[in-house]
C-alpha positions in Angstrom: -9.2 3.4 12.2 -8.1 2.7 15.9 -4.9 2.5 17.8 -4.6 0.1 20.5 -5.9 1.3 23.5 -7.4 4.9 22.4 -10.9 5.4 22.3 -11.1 8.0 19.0 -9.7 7.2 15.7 -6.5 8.3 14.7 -7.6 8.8 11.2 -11.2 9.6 10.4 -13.0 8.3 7.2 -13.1 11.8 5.5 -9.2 12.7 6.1 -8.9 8.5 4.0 -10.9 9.8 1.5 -9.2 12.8 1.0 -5.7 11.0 0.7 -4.3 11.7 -2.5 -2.5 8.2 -4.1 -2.1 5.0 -2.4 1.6 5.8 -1.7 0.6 8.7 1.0 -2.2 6.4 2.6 1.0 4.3 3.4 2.1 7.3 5.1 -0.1 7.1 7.8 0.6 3.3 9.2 3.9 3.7 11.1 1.6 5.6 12.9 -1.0 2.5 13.4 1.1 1.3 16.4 0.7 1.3 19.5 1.1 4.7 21.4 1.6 3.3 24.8 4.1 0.7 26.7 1.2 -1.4 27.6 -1.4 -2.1 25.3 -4.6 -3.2 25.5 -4.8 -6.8 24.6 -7.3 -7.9 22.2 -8.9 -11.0 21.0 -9.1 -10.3 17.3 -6.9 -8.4 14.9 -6.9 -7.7 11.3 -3.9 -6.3 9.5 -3.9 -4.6 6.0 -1.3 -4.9 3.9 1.3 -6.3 6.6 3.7 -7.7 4.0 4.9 -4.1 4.0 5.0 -3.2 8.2 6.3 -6.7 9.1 8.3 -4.7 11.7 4.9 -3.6 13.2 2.8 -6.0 12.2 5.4 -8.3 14.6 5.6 -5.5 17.6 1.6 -5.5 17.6 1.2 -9.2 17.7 4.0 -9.4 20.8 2.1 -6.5 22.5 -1.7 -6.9 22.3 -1.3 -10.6 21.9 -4.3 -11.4 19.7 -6.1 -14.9 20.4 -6.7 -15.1 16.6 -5.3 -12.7 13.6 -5.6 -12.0 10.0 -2.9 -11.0 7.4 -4.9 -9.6 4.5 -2.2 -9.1 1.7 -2.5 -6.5 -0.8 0.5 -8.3 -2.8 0.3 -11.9 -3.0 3.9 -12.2 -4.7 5.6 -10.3 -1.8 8.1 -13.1 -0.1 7.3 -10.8 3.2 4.4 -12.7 3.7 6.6 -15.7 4.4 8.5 -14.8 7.0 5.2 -13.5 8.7 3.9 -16.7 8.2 6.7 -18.3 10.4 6.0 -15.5 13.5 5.9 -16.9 16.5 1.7 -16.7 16.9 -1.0 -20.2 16.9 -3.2 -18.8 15.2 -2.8 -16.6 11.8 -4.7 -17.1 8.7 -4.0 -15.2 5.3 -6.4 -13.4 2.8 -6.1 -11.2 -0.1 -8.0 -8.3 -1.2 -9.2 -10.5 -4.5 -8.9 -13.5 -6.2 -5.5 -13.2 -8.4 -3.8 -12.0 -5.2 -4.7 -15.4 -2.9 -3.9 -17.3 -6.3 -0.5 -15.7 -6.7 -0.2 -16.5 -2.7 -1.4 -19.6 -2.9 0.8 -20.4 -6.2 3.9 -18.3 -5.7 4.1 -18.5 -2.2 2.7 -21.8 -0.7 0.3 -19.9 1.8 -3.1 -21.1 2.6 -4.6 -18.3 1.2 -8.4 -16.8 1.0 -9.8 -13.7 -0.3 -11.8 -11.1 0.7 -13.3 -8.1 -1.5 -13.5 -4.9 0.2 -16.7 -2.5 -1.2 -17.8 0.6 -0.7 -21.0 1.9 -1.3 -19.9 4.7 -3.9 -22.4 6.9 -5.7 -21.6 8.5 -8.7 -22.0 11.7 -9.8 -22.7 10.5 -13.4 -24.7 7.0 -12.8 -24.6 5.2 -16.0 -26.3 2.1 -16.0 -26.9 -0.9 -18.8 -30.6 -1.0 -18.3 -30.7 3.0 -18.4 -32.0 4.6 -22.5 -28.6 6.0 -22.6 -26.5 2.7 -22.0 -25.1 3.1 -25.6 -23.7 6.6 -25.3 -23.0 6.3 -21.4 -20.1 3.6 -21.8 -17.7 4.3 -23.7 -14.5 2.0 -22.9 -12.7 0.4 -20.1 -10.2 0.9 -17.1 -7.2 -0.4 -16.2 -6.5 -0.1 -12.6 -3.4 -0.2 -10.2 0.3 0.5 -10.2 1.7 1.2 -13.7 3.9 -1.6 -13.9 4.7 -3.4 -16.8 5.4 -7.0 -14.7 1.8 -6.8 -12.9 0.1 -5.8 -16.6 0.8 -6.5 -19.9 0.5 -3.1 -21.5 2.4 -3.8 -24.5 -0.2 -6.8 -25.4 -3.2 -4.4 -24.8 -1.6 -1.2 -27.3 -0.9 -4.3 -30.3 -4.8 -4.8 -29.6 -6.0 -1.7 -29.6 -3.8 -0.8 -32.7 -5.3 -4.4 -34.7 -8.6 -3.2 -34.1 -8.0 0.3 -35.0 -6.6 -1.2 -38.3 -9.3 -3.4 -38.7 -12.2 -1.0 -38.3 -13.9 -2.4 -35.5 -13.6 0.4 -32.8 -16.8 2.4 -32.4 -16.0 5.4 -34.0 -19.7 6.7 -34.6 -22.9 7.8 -32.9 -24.7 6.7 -31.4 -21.5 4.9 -29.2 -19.2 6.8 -28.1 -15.8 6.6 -29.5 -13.3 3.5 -27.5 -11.4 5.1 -25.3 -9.0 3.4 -22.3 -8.3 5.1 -19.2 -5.5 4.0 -16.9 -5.7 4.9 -13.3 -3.0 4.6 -10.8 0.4 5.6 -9.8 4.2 5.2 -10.7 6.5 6.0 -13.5 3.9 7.3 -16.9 7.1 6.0 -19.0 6.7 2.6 -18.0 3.0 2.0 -20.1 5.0 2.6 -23.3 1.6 4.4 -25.2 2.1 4.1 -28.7 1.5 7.3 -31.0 -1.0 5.2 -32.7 -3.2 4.9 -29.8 -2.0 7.8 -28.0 -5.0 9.7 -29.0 -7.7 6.6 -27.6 -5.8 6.4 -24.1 -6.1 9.0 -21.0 -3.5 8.2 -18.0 -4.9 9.3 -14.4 -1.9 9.9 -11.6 -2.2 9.5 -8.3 -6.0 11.0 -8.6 -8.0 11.8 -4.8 -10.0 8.5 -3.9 -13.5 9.9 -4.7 -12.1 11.0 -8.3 -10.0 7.8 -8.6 -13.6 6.1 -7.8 -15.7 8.2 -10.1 -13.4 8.0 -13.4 -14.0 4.2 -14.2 -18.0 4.4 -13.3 -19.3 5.3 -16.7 -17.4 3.3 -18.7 -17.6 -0.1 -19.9 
């Protein structure tokens, strides 16, 4: 992760790794601006997450001048990307980390809006894998990802679901699958998923979890 013109990172891979929660990786980008009065110009420049630096996202574009730039959103419903939009600059083009956030761009917004998926190359320490012997008792449930926030994800649908198949039986309860279990990984206020008693026992939260743990937890299940 560079600074205009320095010739070392400011942040190395392994201190991003070891950055506990989304909200302190944040923490580091006031600090993604320029350290000098002059500079370097460059010819191509890609933002992350601008809709929430517009302030430097604006001073970097007026400094190093960039013949050609991308805004790659994080939050395709944030109206910030609007008014970056109308900077003075010939030549910006939007993307989103995934699908649903161009759509929400391209639908909420009105942006010309493509996506991109970001991967890493993450090995687990417990590789489970569908054509492994084991499949059956190596997944065991499924993830739900992101901030806990009751507008982005319908938590109170997904506990009447869980709860109707409870009832109903139909929730592996016996070897050789493991029993159902959800895990929800991310950051915010706990209060705001609303668990149910009922399912209180089949659902594990996961706060602000250290990137390689927040990358292992979903990997064996399904």
């Amino acid at each position: 992760w560079y600074q205009a013109g320095q010739s070392a990172p400011v942040v190395s891979a392994v201190e991003l790794l070891e950055v506990t929660g989304f909200n302190k990786l944040l923490g580091f980008m006031p600090r993604m601006r320029p350290t000098t009065d002059q500079p370097e110009p460059v010819d191509f420049a890609v933002f992350v997450s601008p809709e929430y630096f517009e302030r430097q996202t604006q001073a970097f574009l007026k400094a190093a001048k960039p013949i050609s730039a991308v805004m790659l959103a994080h939050n395709g419903m944030n109206r910030a990307l609007q008014r970056i939009q109308a900077f003075d600059h010939p030549r910006l083009h939007f993307a989103a980390l995934a699908p649903h956030v161009a759509a929400a761009s391209r639908q909420v917004l009105r942006i010309h809006t493509h996506w991109m998926m970001a991967t890493w190359p993450f090995a687990s320490q417990r590789p489970c894998k569908s054509s492994s012997e084991d499949a059956d008792t190596c997944l065991s449930g499924f993830s739900i990802q992101g901030n806990f926030e009751s507008a982005r994800r319908n938590y109170t649908r997904v506990w009447a679901l869980m709860g109707a198949a409870q009832s109903a039986g139909v929730l592996p309860t016996t070897p050789p699958a493991k029993p159902f279990h959800l895990h929800l990984l991310g950051r915010g206020n706990v209060k705001t998923l609303g668990v149910p008693f009922a399912v209180a026992n089949m659902t594990t939260v996961h706060l602000n979890l250290k990137f390689p743990q927040y990358y292992d937890q979903p990997e064996p299940v399904d």
